[in-house]
PASEBA-1860 file (N, C-alpha, C; in nm, 3 decimals):
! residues 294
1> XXXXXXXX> 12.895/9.747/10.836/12.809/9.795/10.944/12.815/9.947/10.952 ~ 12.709/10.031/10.955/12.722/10.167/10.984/12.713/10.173/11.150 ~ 12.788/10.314/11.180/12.791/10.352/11.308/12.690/10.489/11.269 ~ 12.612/10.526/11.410/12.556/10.655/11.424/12.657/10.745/11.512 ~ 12.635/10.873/11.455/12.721/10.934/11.537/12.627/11.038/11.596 ~ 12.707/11.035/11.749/12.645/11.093/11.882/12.690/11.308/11.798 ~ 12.559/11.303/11.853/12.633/11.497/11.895/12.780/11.544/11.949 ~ 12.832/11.615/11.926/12.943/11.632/11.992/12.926/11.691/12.162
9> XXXXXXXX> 13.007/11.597/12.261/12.994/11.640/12.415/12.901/11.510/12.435 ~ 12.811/11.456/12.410/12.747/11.364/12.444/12.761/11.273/12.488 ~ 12.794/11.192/12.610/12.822/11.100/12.652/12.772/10.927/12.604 ~ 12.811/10.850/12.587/12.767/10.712/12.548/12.865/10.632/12.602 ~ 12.763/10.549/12.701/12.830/10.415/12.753/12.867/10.308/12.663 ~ 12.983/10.242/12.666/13.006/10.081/12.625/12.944/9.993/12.596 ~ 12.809/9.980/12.636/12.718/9.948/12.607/12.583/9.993/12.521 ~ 12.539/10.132/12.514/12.486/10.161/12.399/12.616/10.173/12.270
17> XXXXXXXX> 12.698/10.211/12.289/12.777/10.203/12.182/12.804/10.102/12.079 ~ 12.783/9.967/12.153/12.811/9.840/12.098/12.669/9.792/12.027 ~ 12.550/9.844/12.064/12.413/9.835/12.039/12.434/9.879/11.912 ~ 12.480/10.025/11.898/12.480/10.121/11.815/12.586/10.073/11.672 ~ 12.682/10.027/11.724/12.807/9.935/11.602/12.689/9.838/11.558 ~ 12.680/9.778/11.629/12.597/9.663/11.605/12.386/9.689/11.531 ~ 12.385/9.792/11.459/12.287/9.816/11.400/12.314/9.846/11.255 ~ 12.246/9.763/11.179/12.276/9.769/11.064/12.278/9.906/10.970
25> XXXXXXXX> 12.384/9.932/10.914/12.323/10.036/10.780/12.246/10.005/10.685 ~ 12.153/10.139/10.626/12.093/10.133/10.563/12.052/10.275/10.433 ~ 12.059/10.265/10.365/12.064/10.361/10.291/11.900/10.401/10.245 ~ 11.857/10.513/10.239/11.697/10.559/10.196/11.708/10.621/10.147 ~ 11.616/10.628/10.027/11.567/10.693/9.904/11.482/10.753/9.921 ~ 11.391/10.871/9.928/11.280/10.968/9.946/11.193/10.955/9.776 ~ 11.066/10.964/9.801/10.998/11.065/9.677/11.062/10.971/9.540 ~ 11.070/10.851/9.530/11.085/10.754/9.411/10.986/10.762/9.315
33> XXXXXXXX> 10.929/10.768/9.205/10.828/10.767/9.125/10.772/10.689/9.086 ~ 10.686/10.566/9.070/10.675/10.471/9.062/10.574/10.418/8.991 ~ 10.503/10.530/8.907/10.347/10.579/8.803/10.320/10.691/8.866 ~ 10.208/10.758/8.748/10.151/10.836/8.744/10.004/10.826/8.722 ~ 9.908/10.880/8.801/9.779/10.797/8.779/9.657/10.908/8.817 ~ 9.584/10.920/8.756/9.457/11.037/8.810/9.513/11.164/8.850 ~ 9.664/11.165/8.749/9.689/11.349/8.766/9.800/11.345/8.836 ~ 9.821/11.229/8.937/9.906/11.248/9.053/10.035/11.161/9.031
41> XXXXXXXX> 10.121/11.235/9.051/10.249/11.130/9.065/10.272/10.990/9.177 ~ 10.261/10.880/9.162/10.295/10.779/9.308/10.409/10.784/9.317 ~ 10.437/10.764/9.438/10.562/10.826/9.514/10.639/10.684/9.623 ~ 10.708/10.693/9.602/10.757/10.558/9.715/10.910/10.567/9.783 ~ 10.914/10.549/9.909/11.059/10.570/9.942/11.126/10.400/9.959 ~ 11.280/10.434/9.956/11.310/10.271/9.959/11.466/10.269/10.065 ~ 11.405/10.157/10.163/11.524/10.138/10.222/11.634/10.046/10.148 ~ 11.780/10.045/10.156/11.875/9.964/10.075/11.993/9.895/10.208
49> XXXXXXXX> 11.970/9.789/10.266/12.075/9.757/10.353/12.193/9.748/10.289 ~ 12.300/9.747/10.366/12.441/9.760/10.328/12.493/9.607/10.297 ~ 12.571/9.638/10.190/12.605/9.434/10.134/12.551/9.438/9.994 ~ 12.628/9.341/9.960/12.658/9.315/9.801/12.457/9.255/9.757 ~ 12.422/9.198/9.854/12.272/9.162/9.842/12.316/9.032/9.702 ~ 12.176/9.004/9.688/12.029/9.029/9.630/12.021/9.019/9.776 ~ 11.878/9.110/9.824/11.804/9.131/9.965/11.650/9.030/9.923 ~ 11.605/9.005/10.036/11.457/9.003/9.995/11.391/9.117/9.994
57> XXXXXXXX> 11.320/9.152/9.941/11.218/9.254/9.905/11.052/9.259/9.988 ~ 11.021/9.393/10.074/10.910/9.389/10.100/10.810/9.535/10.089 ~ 10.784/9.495/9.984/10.669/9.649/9.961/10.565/9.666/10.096 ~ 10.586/9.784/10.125/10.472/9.846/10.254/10.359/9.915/10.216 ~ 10.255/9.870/10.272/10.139/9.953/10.263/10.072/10.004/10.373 ~ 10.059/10.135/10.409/10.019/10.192/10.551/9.900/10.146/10.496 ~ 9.828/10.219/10.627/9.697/10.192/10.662/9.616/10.372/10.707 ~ 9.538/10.345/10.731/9.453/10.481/10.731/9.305/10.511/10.712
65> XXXXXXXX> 9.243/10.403/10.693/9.151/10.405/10.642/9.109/10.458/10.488 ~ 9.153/10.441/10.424/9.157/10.454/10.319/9.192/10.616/10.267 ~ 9.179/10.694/10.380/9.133/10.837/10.373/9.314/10.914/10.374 ~ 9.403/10.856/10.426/9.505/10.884/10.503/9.644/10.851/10.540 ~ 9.727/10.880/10.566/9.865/10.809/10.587/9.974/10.821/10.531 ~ 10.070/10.789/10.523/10.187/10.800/10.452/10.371/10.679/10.422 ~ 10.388/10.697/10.367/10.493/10.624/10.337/10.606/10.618/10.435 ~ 10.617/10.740/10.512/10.746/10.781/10.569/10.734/10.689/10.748
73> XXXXXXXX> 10.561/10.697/10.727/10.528/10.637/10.862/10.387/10.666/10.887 ~ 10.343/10.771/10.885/10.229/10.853/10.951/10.215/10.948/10.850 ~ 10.076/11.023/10.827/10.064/11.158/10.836/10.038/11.251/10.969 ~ 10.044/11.148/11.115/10.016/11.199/11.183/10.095/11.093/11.330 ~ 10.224/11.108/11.339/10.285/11.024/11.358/10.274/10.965/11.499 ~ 10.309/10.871/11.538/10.295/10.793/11.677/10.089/10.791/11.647 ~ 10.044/10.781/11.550/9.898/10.750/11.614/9.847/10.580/11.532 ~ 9.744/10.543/11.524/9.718/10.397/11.471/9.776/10.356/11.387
81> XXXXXXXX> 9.835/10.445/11.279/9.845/10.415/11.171/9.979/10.409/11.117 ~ 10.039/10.411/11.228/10.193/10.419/11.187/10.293/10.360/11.156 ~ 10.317/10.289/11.086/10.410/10.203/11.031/10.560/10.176/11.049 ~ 10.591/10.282/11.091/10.764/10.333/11.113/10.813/10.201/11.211 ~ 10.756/10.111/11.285/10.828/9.953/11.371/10.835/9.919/11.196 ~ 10.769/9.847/11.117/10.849/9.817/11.008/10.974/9.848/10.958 ~ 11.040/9.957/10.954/11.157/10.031/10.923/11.252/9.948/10.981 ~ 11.231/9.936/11.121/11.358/9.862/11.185/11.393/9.741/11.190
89> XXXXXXXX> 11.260/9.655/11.199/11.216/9.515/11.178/11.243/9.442/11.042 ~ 11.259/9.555/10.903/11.343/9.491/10.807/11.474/9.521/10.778 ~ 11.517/9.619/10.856/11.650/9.663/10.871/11.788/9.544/10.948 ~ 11.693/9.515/11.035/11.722/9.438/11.112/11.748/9.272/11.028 ~ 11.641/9.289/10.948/11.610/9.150/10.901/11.742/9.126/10.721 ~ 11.783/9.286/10.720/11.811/9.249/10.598/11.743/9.239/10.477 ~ 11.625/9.351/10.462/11.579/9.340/10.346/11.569/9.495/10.266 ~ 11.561/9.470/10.126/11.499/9.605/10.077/11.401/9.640/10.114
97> XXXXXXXX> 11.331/9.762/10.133/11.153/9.768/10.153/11.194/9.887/10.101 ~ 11.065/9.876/9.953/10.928/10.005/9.954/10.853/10.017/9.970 ~ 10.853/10.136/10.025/10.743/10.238/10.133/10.602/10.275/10.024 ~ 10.552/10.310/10.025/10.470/10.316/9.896/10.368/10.402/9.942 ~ 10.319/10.548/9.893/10.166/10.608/9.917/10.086/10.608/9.773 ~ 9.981/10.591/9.781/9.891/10.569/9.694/9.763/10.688/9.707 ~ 9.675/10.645/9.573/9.567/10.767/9.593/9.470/10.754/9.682 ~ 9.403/10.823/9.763/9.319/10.842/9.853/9.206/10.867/9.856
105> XXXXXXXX> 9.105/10.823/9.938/8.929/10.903/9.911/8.974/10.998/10.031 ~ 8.883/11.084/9.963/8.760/11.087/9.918/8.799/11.171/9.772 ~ 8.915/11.161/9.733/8.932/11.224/9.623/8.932/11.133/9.528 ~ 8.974/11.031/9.553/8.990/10.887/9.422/8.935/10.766/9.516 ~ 8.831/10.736/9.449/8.727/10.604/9.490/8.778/10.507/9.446 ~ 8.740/10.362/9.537/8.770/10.234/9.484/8.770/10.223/9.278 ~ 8.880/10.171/9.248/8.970/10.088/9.286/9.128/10.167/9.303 ~ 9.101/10.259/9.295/9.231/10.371/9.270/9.335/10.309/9.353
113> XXXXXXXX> 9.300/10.275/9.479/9.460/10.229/9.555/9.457/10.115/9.534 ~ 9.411/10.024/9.492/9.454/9.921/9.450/9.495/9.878/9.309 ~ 9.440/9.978/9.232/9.554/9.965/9.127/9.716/10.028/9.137 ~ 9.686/10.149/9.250/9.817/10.189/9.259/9.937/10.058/9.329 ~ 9.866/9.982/9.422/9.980/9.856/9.475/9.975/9.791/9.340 ~ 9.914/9.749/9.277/9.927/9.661/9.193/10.045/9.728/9.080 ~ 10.019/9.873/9.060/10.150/9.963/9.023/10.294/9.934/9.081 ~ 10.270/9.929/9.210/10.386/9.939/9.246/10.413/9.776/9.268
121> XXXXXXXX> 10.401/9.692/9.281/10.421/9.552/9.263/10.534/9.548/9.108 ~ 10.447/9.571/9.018/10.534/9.597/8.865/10.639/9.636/8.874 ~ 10.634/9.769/8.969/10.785/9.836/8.931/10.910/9.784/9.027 ~ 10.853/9.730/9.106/10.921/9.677/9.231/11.014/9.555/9.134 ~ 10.895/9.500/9.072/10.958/9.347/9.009/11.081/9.398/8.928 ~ 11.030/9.529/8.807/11.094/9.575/8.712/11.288/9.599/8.765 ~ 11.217/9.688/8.880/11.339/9.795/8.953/11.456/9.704/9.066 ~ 11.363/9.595/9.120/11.447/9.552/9.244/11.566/9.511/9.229
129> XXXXXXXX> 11.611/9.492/9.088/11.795/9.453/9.114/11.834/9.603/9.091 ~ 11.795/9.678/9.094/11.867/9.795/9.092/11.890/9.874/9.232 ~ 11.838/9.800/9.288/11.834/9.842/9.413/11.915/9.662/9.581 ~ 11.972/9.638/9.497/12.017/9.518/9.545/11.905/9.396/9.574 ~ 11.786/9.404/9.531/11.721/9.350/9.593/11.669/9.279/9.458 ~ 11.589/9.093/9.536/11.577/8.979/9.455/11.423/9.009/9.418 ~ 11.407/8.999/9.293/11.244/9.006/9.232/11.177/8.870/9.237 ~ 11.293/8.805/9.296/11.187/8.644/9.327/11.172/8.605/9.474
137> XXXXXXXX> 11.180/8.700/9.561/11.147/8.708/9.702/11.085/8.838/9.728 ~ 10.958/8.869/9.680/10.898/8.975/9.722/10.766/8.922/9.810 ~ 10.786/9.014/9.972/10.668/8.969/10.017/10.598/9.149/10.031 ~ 10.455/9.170/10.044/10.354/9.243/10.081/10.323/9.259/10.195 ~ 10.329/9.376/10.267/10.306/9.430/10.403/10.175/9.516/10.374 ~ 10.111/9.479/10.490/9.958/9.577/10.463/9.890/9.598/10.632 ~ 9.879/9.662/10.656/9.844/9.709/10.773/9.695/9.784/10.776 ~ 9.592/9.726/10.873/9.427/9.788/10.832/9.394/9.783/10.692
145> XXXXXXXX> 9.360/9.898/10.651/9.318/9.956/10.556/9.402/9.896/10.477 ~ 9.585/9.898/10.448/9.666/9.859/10.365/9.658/9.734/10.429 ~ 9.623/9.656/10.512/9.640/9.510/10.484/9.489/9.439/10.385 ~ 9.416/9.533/10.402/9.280/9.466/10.303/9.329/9.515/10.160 ~ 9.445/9.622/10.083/9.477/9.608/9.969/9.555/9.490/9.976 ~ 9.643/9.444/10.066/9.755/9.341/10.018/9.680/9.201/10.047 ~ 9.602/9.184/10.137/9.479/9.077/10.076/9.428/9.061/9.948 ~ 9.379/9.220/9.921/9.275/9.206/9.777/9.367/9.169/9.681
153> XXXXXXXX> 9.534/9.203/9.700/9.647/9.224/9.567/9.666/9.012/9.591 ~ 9.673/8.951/9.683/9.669/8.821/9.704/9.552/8.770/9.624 ~ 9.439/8.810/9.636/9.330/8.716/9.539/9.334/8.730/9.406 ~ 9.449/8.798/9.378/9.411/8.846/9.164/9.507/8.761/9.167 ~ 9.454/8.646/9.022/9.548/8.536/8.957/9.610/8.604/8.846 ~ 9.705/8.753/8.870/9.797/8.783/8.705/9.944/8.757/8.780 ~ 10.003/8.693/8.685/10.178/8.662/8.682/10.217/8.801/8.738 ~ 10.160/8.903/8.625/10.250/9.052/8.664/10.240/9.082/8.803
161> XXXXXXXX> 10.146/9.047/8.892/10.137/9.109/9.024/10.153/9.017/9.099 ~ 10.172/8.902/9.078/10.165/8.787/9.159/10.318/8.843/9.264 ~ 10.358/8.818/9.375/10.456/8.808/9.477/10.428/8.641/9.581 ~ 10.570/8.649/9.634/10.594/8.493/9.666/10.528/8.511/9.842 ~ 10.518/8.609/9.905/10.412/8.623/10.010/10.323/8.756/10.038 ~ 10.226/8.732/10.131/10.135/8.880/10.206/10.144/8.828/10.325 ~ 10.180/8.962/10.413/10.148/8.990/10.529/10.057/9.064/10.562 ~ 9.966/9.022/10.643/9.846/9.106/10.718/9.871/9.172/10.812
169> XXXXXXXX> 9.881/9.285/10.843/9.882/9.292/11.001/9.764/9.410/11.053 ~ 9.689/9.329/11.107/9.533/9.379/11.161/9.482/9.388/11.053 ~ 9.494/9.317/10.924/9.393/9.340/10.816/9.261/9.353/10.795 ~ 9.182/9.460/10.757/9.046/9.407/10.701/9.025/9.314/10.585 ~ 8.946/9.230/10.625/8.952/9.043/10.563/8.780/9.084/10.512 ~ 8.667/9.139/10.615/8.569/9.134/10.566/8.486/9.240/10.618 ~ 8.438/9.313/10.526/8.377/9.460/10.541/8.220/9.439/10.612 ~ 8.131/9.326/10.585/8.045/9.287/10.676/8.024/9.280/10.770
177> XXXXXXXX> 8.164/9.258/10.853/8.158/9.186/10.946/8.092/9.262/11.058 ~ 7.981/9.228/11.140/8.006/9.353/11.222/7.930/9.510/11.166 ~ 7.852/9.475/11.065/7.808/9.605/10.958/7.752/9.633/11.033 ~ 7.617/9.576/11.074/7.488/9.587/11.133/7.498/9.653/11.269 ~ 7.584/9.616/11.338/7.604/9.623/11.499/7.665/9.786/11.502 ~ 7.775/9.813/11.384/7.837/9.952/11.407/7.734/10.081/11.324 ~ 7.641/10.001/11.273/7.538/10.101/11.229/7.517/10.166/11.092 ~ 7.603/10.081/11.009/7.611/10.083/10.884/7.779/10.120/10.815
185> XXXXXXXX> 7.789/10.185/10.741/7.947/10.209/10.677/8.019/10.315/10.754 ~ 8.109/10.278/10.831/8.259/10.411/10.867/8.246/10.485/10.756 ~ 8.364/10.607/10.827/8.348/10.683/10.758/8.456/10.667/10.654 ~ 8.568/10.593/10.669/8.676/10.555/10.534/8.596/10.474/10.464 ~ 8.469/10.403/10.475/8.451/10.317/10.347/8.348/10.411/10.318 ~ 8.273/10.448/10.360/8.212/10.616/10.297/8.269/10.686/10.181 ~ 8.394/10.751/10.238/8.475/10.812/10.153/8.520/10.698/10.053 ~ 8.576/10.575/10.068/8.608/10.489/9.954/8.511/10.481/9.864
193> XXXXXXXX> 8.398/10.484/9.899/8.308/10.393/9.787/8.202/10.497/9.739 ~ 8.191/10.610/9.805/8.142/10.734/9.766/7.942/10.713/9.786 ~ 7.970/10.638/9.893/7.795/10.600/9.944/7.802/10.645/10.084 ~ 7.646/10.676/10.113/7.579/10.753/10.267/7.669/10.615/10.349 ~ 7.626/10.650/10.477/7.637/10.489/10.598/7.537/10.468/10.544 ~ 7.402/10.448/10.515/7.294/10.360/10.530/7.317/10.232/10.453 ~ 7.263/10.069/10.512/7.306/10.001/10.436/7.211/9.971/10.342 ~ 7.266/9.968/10.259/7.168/9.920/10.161/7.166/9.844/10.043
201> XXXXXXXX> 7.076/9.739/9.971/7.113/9.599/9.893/7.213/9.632/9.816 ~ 7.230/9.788/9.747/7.369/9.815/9.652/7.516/9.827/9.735 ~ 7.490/9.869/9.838/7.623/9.883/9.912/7.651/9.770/9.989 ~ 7.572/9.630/9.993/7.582/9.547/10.023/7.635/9.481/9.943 ~ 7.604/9.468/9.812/7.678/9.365/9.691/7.835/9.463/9.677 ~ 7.832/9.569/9.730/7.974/9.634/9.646/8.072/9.583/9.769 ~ 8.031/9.586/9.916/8.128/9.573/9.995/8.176/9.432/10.025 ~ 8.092/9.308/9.996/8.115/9.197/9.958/8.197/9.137/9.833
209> XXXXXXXX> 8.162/9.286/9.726/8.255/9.219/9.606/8.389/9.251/9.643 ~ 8.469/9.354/9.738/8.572/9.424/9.775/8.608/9.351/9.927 ~ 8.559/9.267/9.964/8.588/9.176/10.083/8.683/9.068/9.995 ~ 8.800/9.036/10.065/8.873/8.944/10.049/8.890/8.822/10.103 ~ 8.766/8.827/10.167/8.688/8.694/10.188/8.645/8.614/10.172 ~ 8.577/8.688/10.048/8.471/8.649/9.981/8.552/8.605/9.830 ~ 8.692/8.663/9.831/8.740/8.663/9.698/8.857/8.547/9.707 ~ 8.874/8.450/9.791/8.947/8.330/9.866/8.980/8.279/9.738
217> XXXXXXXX> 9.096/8.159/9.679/9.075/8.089/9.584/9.186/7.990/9.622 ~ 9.181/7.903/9.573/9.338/7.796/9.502/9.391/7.890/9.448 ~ 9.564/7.872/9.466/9.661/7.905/9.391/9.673/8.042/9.423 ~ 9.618/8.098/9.542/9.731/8.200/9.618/9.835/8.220/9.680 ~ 9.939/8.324/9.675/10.044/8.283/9.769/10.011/8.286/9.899 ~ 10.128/8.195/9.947/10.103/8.225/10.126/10.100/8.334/10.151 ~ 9.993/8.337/10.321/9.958/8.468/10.357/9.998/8.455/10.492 ~ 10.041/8.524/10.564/10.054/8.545/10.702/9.975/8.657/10.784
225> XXXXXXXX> 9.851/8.617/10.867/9.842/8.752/10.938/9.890/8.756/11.116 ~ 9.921/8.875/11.139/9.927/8.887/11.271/9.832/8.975/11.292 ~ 9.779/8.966/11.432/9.650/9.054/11.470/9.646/9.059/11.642 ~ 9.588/9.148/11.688/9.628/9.148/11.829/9.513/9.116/11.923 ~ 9.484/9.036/12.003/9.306/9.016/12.071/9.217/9.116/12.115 ~ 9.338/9.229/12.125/9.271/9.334/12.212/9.237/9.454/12.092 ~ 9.247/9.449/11.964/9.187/9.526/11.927/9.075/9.572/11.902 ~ 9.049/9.704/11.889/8.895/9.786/11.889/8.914/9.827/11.762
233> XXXXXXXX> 8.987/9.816/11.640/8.912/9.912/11.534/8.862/9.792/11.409 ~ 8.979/9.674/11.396/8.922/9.594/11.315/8.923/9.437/11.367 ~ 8.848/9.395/11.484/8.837/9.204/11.520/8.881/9.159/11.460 ~ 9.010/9.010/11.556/8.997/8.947/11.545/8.983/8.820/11.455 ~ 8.814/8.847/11.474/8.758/8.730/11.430/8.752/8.737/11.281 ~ 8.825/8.842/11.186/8.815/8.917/11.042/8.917/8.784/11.082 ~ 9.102/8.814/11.125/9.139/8.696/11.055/9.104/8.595/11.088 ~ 9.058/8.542/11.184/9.066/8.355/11.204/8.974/8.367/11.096
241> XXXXXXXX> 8.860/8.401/11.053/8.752/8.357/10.977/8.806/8.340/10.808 ~ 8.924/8.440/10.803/9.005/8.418/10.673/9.120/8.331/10.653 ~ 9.164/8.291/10.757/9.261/8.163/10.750/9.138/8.038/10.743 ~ 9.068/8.049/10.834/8.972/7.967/10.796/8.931/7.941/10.662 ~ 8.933/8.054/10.567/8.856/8.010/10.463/8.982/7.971/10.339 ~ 9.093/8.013/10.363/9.222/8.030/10.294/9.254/7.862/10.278 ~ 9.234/7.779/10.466/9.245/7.674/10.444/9.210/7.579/10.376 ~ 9.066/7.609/10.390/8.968/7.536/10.306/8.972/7.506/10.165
249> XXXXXXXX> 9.019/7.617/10.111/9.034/7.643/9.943/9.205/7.567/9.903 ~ 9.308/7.501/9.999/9.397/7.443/10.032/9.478/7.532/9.990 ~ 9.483/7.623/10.064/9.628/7.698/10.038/9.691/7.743/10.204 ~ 9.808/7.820/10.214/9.852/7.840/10.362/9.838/7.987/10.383 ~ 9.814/7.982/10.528/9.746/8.068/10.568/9.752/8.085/10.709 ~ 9.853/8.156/10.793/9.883/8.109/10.950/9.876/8.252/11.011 ~ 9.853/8.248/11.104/9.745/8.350/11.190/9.912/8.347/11.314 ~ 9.957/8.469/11.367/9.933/8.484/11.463/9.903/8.537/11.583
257> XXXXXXXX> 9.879/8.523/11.696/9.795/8.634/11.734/9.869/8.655/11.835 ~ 9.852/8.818/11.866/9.904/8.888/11.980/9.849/8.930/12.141 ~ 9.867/8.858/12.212/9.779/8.882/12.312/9.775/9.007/12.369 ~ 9.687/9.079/12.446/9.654/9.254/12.496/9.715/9.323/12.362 ~ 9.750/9.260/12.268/9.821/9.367/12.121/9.656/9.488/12.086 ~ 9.719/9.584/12.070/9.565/9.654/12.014/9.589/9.711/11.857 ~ 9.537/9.778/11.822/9.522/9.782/11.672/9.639/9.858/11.606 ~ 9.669/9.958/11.668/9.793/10.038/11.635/9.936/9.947/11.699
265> XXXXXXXX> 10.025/9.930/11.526/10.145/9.881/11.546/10.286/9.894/11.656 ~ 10.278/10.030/11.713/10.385/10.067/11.800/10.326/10.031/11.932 ~ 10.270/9.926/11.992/10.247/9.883/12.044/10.234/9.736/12.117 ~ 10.310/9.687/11.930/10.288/9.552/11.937/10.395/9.441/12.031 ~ 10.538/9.548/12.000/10.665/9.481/12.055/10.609/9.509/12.237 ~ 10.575/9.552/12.242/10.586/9.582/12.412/10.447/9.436/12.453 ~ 10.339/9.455/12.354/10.266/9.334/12.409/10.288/9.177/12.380 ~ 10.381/9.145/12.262/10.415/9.041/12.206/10.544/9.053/12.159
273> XXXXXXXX> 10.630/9.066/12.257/10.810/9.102/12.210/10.810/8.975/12.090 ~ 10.803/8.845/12.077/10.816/8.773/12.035/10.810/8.798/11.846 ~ 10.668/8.829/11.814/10.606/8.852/11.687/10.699/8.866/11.614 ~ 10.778/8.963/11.598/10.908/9.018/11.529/10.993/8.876/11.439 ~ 11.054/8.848/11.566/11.130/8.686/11.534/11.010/8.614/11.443 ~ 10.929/8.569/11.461/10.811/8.447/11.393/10.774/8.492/11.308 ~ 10.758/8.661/11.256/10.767/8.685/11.132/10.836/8.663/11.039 ~ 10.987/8.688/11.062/11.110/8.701/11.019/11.136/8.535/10.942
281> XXXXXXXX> 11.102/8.429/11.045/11.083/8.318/11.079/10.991/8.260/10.931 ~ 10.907/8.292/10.953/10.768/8.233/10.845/10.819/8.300/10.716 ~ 10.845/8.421/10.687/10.907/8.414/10.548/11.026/8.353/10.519 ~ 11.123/8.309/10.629/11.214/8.270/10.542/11.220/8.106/10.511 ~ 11.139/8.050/10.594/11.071/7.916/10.533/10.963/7.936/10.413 ~ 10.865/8.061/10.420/10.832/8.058/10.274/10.882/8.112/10.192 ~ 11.039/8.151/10.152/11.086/8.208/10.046/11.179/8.013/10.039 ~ 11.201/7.956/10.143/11.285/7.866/10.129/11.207/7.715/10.042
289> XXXXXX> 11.116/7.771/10.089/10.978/7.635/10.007/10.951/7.675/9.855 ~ 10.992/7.836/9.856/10.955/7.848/9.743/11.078/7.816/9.625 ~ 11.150/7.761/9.689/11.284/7.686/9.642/11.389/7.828/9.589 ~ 11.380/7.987/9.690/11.466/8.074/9.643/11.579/8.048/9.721 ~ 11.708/8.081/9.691/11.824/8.049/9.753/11.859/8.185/9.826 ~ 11.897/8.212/9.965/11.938/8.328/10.008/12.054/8.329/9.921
END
């Protein structure tokens, strides 16, 4: 167990103290290399809990709209896109996680970040006993923007990228949804796909072929999303309509939802203290189905 240590003069009660014993160590890696791709180095940081391990393994993917974000948490921290409740939530849980940033529009257009997860999936598999962690318990974290790569990285049938789960959380499931009403394309799928807003029959077939909705099959791994009712940037009704269709094609696929939760993650424990646990929960019955042994 690591202890944090207070400033010197600082007072601490018996009770944060014991909080504080009682929080796991963890060791982090900054600026990991993980490919090189369109000029740019990918970069990934990695947490290492304390213990002889194998850990389970969970690669992170912020969110940002495609335009934005970062590995560490934010490029712009405490705002939608912030990822940093993950940090503690697998710390807590006992797992490895890499952090992972990838290339961005409006400088690198579809498919650039999704080949970069699919990059880092490889090296994860390659690297994870080197880092205490099991290459046959890797699950996918994707949040917005990064939960529609770790969807899209769920519908490709290759061994090399395949992982034993995805997590959604507030994923975009379907770029349609909702086109018409917001007035044609945001401005991150703008910058992704390198087209005006206006919609039109070509930017209609491209955002449907890049919906992971639409790209459903047999013989995906389980997916888990959580999503909150009260969000305003991506509905709802994106996941039920994708567990819906996940079911259909007979694979698993369990939703759950956060009530007043809104779209940005540091928000979620205060509206659904619960989520945390039932995450924790659902992978380790699907790493346990998947017949891996802690």
């Amino acid at each position: 167990m690591g202890v944090k240590m207070f400033p010197r003069g600082l007072a601490c009660t018996g009770f944060l103290l014991a909080l504080v014993v009682a929080a796991p160590a963890v060791e982090v890696r900054r600026d990991l290399e993980y490919g090189r791709a369109g000029g740019e180095s990918l970069l990934l940081d990695a947490g290492i809990p304390d213990g002889p391990g194998p850990f389970p393994v969970a690669i992170l993917v912020h969110g940002g709209g495609w335009t934005r974000g970062d590995k560490a948490g934010s490029d712009r921290p405490g705002d939608g896109a912030d990822i940093t409740p993950w940090f503690d939530l697998l710390h807590r849980g006992n797992y490895v996680w890499f952090s992972i940033n990838y290339r961005l529009a409006p400088k690198h257009r579809w498919p650039a970040c999704l080949e970069d997860v699919q990059t880092a999936v490889r090296w994860v598999k390659a690297n994870a006993a080197g880092f205490r962690g099991d290459a046959g318990r890797i699950v996918v974290f994707g949040h917005s923007a990064g939960g529609h790569l770790a969807l899209m990285l769920a519908t490709i049938s290759k061994p090399d990228t395949r992982v034993q789960a995805v997590v959604g959380f507030a994923a975009v499931a379907d770029h349609e949804h909702k086109l018409a009403a917001r007035g044609g394309l945001g401005d991150g799928l703008q910058a992704l796909l390198g087209r005006p807003k206006g919609i039109t029959p070509e930017a209609l077939h491209e955002l449907r072929a890049i919906s992971p909705i639409n790209r459903v099959k047999a013989g995906m791994p389980p997916v888990l999303l959580l999503h909150g009712d009260a969000d305003k940037s991506v509905a709802i009704e994106q996941s039920i309509a994708f567990q819906r269709r996940v079911k259909s094609a007979g694979g698993i696929c369990d939703l759950i939802t956060l009530p007043g939760a809104p779209h940005g993650l540091r928000e979620w424990a205060k509206a659904a203290p619960e989520h945390e646990r039932q995450l924790l929960a659902w992978l380790e019955r699907i790493f346990a189905a998947a017949g891996a042994v802690k």
